[in-house]
N, C-alpha and C positions, 0 to 999 in steps of 0.2 A: 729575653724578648717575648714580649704576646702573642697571644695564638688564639684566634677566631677555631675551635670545631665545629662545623655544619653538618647535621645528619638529613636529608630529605629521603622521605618516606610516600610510600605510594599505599592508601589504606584501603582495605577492599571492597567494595561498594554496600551501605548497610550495616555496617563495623566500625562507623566514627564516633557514634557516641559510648560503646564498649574500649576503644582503644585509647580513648580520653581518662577513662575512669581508669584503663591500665597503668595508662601516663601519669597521673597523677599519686598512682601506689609509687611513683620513683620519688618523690618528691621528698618524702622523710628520708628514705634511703640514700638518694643524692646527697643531701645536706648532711647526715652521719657519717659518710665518708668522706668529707669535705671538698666535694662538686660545685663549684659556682652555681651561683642560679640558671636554668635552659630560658630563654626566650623563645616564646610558639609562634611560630607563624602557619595559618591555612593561605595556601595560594587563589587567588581573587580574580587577577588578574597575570597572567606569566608567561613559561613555558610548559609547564605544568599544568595538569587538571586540577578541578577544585576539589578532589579528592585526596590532594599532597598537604601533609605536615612536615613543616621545618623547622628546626629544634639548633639553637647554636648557646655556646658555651662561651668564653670568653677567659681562657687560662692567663696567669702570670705566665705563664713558662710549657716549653715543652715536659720537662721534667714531671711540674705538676701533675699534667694531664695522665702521664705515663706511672706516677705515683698513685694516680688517683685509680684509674684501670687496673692495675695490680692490687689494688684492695678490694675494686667489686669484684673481680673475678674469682675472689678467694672468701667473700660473702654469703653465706646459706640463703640469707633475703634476696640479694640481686641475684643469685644462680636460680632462683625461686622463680624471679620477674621474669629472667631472658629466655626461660623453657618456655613462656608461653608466646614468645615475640610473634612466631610466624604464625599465629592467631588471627593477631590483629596488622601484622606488615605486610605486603605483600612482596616491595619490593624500598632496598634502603641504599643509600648513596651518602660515604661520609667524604668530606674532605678539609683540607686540615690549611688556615690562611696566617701568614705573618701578618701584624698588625703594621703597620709605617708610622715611620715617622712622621 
């Protein structure tokens, strides 16, 4: 079954366009360990300030997902990336959707 993961992040004032250029060092890394592509959303109009990035993924499977985080976490590059996360996050909210039928 498919799996929506949704990360929304809270980025800290002055720090967006650094945390972009963070975001975007993931982009080789995600696709070498076989990560679907993250669609980006800045929040416009929400519940949110416009200082939120949303980041969602789009899994075949829980499995995958759970495959896939077991490979970054054992990564010298992504353990590289995520030391610097609280840089550029201030505050992150993930959560995890079945797809429907």
């Amino acid at each position: 079954m498919a799996v929506v993961e949704r990360c929304i992040q809270s980025i800290p004032g002055g720090k967006w366009d650094e945390f972009m250029e963070w975001e975007n060092k993931w982009m080789p890394v995600n696709k070498r360990l076989g990560m679907p592509p993250k669609r980006h959303y800045r929040a416009l109009y929400a519940s949110h300030d416009t200082s939120t990035h949303v980041w969602e993924v789009e899994w075949a499977s829980l499995a995958e997902l759970e495959a896939t985080q077991t490979k970054m976490w054992a990564d010298p590059e992504a353990q590289a990336l995520m030391a610097q996360w609280s840089t550029f996050v201030a505050r992150e909210q993930r959560e995890l959707y079945f797809l429907l039928p």
